[in-house]
LOZARO-921782 format. One record per residue: residue in three letters; x, y, z of N, C-alpha, C in turn. Coordinates in steps of 0.001 Angstrom, whole numbers, plus 500000, padded with zeros to 6 digits. Layout:
BEGIN
ALAXYZXYZXYZ...
END
This chain:
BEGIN
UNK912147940273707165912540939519708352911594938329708512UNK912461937093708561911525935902708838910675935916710372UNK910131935060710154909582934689711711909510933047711563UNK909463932353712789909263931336713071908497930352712178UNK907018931099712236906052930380711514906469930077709802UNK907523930405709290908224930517708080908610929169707750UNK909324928940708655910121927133708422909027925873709247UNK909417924937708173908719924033709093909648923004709460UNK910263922764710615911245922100711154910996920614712035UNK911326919483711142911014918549712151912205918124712614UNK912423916963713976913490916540714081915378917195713540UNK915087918335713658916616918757713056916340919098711423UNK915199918759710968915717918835709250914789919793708991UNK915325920851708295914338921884707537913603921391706746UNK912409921039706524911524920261705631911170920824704455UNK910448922339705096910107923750703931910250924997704697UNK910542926061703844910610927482703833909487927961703471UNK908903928605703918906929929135703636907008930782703569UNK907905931262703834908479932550703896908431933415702559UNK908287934843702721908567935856701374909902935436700922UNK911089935500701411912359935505700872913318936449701095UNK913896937270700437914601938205700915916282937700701696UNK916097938499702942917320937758703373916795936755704516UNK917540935482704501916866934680705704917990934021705935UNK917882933912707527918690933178708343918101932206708756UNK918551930988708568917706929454708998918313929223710634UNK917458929108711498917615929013712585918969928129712841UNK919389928527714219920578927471714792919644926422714739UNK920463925423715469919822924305715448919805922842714875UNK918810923584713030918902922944711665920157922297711924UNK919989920552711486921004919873711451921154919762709554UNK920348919728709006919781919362707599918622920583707036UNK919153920955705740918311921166705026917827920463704057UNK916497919701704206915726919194703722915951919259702140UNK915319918102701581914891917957700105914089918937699416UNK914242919827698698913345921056698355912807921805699092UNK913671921880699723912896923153701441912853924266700996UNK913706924960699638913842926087699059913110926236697968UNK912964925114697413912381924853695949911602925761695751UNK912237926614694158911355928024693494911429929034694419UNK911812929139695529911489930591696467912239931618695853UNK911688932028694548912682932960693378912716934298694419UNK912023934930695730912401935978696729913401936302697124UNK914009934692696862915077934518698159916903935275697700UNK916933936385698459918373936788697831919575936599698423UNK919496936193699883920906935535700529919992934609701345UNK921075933937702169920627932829703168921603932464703607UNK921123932506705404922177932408706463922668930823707289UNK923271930267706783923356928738707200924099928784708402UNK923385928191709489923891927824710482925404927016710676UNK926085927226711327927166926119711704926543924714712635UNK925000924553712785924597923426712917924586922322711933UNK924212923147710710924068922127709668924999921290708795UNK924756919684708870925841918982708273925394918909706689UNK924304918898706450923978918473705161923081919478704239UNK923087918907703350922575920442702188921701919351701488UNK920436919173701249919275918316700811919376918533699480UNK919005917103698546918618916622697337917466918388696511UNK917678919146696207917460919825695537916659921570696687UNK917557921625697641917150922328698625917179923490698245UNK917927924187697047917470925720696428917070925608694871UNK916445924595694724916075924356693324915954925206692448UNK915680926188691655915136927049691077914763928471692037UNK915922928577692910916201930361693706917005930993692391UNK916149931772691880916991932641690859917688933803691103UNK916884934243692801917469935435693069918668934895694085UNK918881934424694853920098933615695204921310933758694653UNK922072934691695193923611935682694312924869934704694817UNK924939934979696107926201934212696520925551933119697815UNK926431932670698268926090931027699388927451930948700002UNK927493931277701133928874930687702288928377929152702860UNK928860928365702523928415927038703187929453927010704381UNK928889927366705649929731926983707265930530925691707430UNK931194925400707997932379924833708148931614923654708995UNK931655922691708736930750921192709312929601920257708417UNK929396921397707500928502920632706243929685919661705278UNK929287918425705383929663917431704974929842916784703169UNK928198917323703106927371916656702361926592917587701157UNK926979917825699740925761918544698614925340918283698401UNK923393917276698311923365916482697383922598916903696303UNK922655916059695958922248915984693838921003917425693684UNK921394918058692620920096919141692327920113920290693226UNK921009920558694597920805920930695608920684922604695570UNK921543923512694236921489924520693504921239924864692097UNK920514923917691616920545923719690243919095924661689740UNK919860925548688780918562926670687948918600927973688840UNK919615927708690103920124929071690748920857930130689590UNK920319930653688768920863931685687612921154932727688069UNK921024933094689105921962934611689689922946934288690440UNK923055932874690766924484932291691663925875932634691384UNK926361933138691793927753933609691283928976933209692162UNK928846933291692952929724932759693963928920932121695485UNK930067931001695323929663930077696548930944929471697058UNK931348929779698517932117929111699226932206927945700122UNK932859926931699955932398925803700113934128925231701079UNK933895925097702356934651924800703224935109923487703082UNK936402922927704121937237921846703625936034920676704014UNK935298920702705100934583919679705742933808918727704612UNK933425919530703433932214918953702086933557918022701788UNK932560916897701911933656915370701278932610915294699860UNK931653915674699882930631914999698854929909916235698749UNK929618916242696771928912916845695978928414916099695204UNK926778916301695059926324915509694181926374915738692964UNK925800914518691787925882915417690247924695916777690570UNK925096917337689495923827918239688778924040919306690190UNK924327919808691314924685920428692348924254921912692018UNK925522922068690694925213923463690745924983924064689481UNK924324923053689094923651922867687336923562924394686806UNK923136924712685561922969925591685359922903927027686043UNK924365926982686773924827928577687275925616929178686577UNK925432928975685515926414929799684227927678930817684769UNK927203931673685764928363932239685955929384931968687580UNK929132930886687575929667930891689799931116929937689455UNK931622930705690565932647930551691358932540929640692520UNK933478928693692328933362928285693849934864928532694320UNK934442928885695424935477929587696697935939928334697771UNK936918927960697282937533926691698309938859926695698829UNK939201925957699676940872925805700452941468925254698660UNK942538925175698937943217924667698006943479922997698278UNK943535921968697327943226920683697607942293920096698332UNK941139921109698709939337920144698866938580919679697588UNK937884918574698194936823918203697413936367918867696122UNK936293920562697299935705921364696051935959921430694886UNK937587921854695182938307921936694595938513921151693092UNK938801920002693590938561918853692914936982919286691865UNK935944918902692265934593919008692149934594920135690844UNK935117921336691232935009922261690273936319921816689100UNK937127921684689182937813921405687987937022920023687233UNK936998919094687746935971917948687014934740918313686632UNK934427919532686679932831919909685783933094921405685469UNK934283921602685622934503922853684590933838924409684984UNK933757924318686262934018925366687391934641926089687305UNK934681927407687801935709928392687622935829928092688958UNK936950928422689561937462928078690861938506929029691346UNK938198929424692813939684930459693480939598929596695196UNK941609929824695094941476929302696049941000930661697344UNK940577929832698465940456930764699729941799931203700596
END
């Protein structure tokens, strides 16, 4: 169980995660998860994203190996570049109609994931152009 002193939160954006890992819920609130706020936290085995958050930061689970599946909440906009990349236990990730934008390299080396989308989103799209396995929701 996290505690407070775990995240360091400025202005709306998760900056870093300082936490063991395990399961964590990122506070309401979080408008943004930060640029490497996750980076290496190989602990980390789920994570609870707020329906505050619009955006998913430039390499924000970098190298979470223990990181299995990812529900991205319905208002996140935005993947950017690196944002799951070297996540090797990633297997499935659902990714709502709201994501207009995925960056390259996103979900780089997840050898085995799924992404879970409406039928005719972004995602959608996204995963057939990089050779995604894909189901619709």
């Amino acid at each position: 169980m996290e505690n407070k002193q775990d995240f360091v939160i400025e202005n709306g954006v998760l900056q870093k995660y300082n936490g063991p890992g395990g399961d964590v819920t990122i506070p309401a609130g979080v408008k943004e998860i930060g640029e490497s706020a996750f980076e290496d936290c190989t602990g980390l085995t789920s994570v609870t994203i707020p329906e505050s958050v619009t955006e998913i930061g430039y390499g924000a689970f970098y190298g979470c190996t223990g990181l299995t599946s990812v529900i991205i909440p319905e208002g996140v906009t935005e993947i950017e570049w690196n944002a799951f990349e070297g996540c090797k236990s990633l297997t499935s990730v659902t990714i709502p109609a709201s994501v207009t934008k995925i960056g390259p390299y996103a979900f780089q080396k997840c050898a085995g994931l799924t992404i879970h989308a409406p039928a005719g989103s972004y995602a959608e799209q996204y995963a057939k152009k990089n050779s995604v396995k894909f189901e619709m929701l």
